[in-house]
N, C-alpha and C positions, 0 to 999 in steps of 0.2 A: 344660637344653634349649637353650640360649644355645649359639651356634656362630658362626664367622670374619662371615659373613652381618650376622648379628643384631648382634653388637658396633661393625660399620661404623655402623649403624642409628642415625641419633638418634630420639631419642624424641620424639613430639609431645604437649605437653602441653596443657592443657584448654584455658587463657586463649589458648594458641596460636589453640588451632584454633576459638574461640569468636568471635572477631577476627576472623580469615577469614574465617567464614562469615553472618559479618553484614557483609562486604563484598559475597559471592558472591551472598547475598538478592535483590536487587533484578533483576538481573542472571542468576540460575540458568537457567531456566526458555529463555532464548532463544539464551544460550549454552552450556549443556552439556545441555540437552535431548536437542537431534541426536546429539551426540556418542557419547551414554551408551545412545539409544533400545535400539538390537541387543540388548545388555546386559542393559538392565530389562527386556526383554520377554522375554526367555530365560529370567532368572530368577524370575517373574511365573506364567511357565509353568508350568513347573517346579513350585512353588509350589503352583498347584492341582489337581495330582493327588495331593498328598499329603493335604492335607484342608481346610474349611470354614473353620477360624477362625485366622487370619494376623496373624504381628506382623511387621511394619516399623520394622525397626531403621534410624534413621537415615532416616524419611521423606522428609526435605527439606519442600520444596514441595507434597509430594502428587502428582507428575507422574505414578508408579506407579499411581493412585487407578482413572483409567481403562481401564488392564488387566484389571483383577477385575468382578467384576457380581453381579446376583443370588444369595443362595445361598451367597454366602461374606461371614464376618466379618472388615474387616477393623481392624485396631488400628495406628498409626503413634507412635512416640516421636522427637525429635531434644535434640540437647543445645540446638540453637540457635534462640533463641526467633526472630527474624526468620524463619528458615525455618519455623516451627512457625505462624504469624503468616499469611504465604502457603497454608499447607495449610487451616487455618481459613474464609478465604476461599476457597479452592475448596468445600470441605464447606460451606458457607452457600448454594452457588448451589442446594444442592437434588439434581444431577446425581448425587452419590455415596451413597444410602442406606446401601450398604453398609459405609461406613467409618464405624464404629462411635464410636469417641475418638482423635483424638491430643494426645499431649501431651508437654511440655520434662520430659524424661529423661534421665537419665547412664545412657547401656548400661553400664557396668560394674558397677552399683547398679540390674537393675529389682525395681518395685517388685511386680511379678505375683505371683501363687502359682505353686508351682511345678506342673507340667502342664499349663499351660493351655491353651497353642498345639497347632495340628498340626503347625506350621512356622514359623521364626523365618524372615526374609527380611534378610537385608543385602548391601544394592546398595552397590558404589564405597564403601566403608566402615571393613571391618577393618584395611585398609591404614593409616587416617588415628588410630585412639582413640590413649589414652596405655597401654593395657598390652590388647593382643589378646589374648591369653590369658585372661582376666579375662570382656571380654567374651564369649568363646566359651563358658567355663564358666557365664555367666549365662542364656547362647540356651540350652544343654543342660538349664537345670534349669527353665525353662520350657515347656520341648515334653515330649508325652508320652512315653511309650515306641512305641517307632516311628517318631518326628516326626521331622522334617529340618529341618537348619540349612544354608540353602542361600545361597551367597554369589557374588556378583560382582565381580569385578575385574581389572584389570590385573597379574600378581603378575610379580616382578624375574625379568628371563633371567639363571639363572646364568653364561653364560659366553657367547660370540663376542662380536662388533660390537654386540649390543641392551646386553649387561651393560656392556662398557666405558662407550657413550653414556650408561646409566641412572645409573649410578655419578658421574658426573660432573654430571647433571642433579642428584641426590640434595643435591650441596653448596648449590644456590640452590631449592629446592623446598619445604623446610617451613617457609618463612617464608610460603606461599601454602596451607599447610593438607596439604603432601602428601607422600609418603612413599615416594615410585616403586621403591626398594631392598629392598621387603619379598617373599621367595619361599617359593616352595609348601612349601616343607620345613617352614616355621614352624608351619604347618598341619598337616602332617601329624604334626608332631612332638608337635603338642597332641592329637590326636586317638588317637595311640601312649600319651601319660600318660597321658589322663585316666578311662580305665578304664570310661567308659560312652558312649563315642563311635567311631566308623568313618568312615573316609572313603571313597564308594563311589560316588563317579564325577569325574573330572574332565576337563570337554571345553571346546575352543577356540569363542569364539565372537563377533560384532563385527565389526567393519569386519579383515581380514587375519588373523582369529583373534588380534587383539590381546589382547584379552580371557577369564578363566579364568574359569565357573561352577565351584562347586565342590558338591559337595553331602555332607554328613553327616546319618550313621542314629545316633539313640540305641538303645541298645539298653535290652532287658528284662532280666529275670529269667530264666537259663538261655539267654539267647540269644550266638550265636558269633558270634565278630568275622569278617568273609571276610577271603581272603589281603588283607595290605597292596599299598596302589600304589604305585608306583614312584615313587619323586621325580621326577618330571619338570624339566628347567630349563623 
């Protein structure tokens, strides 16, 4: 599945991104807030038309927490305890009945059974673990059949003026947790292996359409894949 793309790619690894984001802690909430809002609320959205009981891969803070309401379960995991740390404290004020537990998880390793969810959520995410693929195949084996693993982020322009700039950014970026170089293809090409996934829609959205929602159907038993998408840059 490795292609020209992915081999540019360093890999980020755990104590990397562990580091980071126990710097990013204190600080999240008022600077990436704004930034990310368009984002999380699209994929929030999204989210609850598919069904009642929600895992939040990569909760953070909990700032997602307030999009959801009555009537839906929600569950939040992060690797990084400071951010886990802040979500606790918003779930203590009372305001979020519906967020059920979160807690310090390794998405690559959860620890669910398998069906649980109707929807795995990961905002600003897949871009940063140390093997996506991994993670993906762990979102797929805890949504049910039917469920969506619906995803946010920024993903790399293959080519003009965005790709050159990204490409260059990439060299000084993962020592700050991030991985601007990773594109849509990586995605789809997981979702082409892995034999009980699809990818079936992916639209622009954020401040300039910066931003890619992506959303994946598990499939059932006797159920057909629809035509693949196009790789889009």
């Amino acid at each position: 599945m490795a292609h020209g793309l992915d081999r540019e790619s360093k890999d980020l690894d755990r104590d990397t991104m562990e580091r980071a984001y126990a710097r990013w802690a204190p600080i999240y909430d008022a600077v990436c807030g704004p930034v990310f809002e368009k984002g999380r609320r699209a994929a929030t959205a999204a989210a609850k038309y598919v069904g009642k009981r929600i895992l939040e891969v990569g909760v953070g803070t909990g700032l997602s927490f307030q999009d959801y309401g009555p009537g839906y379960e929600i569950y939040g995991i992060d690797l990084s305890e400071p951010m886990i740390a802040k979500a606790r404290e918003r779930m203590a004020t009372g305001a979020f009945p519906h967020v059920k537990e979160v807690s310090v998880m390794d998405a690559h390793d959860l620890t669910y059974p398998d069906g649980m969810f109707d929807c795995v959520v990961a905002q600003f995410v897949i871009t940063l673990v140390e093997r996506p693929e991994r993670v993906l195949d762990e979102c797929a084996r805890v949504i049910r059949p039917g469920g969506e693993i619906i995803l946010v982020n920024h993903l790399y322009s293959e080519r003009g003026v965005a790709a050159a700039i990204e490409r260059w950014f990439s060299k000084h970026a993962h020592t700050f947790g991030l991985r601007p170089e990773f594109p849509f293809q990586r995605l789809k090409d997981w979702a082409d292996n892995h034999g009980g996934a699809e990818v079936v829609d992916r639209s622009f959205v954020g401040p300039l359409g910066v931003y890619s929602l992506v959303r994946f159907r598990k499939l059932g038993a006797g159920d057909a894949a629809t035509p693949p998408l196009a790789a889009a840059g």
